[in-house]
C-alpha positions as CSV (number, residue, x, y, z in Angstrom):
1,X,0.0,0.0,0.0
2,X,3.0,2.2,0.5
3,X,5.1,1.8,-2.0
4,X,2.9,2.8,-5.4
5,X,2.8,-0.3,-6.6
6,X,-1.2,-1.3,-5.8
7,X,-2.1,1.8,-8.5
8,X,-2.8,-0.8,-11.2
9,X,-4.7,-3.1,-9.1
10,X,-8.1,-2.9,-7.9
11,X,-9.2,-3.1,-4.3
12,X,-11.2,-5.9,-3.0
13,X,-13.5,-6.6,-0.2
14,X,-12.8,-10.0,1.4
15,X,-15.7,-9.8,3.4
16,X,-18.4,-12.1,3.0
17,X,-21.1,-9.6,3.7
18,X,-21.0,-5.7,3.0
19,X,-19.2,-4.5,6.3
20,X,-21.8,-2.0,8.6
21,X,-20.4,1.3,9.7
22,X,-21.8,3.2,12.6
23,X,-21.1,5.7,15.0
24,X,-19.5,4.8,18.3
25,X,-19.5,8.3,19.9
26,X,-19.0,12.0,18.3
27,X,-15.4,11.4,17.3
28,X,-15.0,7.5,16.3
29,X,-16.6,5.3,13.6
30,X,-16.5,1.4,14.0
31,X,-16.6,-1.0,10.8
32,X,-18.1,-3.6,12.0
33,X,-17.0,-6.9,9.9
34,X,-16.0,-10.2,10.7
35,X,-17.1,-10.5,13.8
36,X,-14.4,-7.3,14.3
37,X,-15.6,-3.6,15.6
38,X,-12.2,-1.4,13.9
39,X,-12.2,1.7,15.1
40,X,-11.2,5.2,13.1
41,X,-11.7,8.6,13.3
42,X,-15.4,10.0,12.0
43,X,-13.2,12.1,9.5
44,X,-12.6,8.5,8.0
45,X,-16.6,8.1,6.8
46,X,-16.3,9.0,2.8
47,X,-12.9,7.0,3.0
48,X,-14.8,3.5,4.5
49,X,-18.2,4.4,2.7
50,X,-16.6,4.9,-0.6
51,X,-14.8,1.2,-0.4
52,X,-17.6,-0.3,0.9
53,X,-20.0,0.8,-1.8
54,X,-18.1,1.2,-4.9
55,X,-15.6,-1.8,-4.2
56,X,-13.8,-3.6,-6.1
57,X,-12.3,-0.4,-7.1
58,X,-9.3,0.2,-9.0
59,X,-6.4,1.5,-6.7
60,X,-5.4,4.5,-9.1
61,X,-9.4,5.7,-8.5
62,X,-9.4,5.6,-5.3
63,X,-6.3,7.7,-4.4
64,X,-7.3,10.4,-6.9
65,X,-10.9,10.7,-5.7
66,X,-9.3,11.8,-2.5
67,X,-6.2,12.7,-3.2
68,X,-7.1,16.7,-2.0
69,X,-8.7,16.0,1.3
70,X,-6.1,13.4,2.4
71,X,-2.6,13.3,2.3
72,X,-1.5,10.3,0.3
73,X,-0.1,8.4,3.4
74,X,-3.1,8.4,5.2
75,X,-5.0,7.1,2.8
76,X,-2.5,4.2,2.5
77,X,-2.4,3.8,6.4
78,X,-6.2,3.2,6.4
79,X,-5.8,0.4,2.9
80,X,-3.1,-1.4,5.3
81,X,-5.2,-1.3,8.2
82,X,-8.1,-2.9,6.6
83,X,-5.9,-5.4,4.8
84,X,-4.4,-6.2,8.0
85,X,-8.0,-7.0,9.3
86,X,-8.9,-9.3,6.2
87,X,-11.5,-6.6,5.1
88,X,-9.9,-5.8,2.0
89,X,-7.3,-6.9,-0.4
90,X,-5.5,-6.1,-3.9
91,X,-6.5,-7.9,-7.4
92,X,-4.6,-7.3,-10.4
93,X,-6.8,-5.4,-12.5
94,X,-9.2,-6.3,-15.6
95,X,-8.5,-5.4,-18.6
């Protein structure tokens, strides 16, 4: 997720059902998946909506649609996490 390289892949939920996301309190979102509760910040909502409507995604689409709100690492921080967590994953793209 760090090193560029996932760009020409697309992004994948693992998950056998579409993952829930609710509020926990006024500053923390859990993604509830798995039998998991992950915890991240509320400004984290369009990032864990977005992949868990419009996945599988490609990579490249992903990091461009938010590319001005977020600074590229953190949006690699939070693919990591949730590949870390079995949510997600990478898939070499379709032609």
């Amino acid at each position: 997720w760090r090193d560029g390289a996932p760009d020409a892949r697309q992004i994948i939920l693992l998950t056998p059902r579409k993952p829930r996301i609710k509020r926990a309190d006024l500053d923390t979102l859990l993604l509830v998946t798995l039998g998991k509760r992950l915890a991240f910040p509320v400004d984290a909502a369009p990032l864990l909506h977005y992949l868990c409507d419009e996945a599988p995604v490609a990579a490249e689409e992903f990091f461009r649609n938010f590319e001005k709100d977020f600074e590229r690492e953190e949006l690699s921080d939070l693919l990591a996490v949730l590949s870390e967590h079995g949510v997600l994953g990478l898939r070499a793209s379709r032609a």
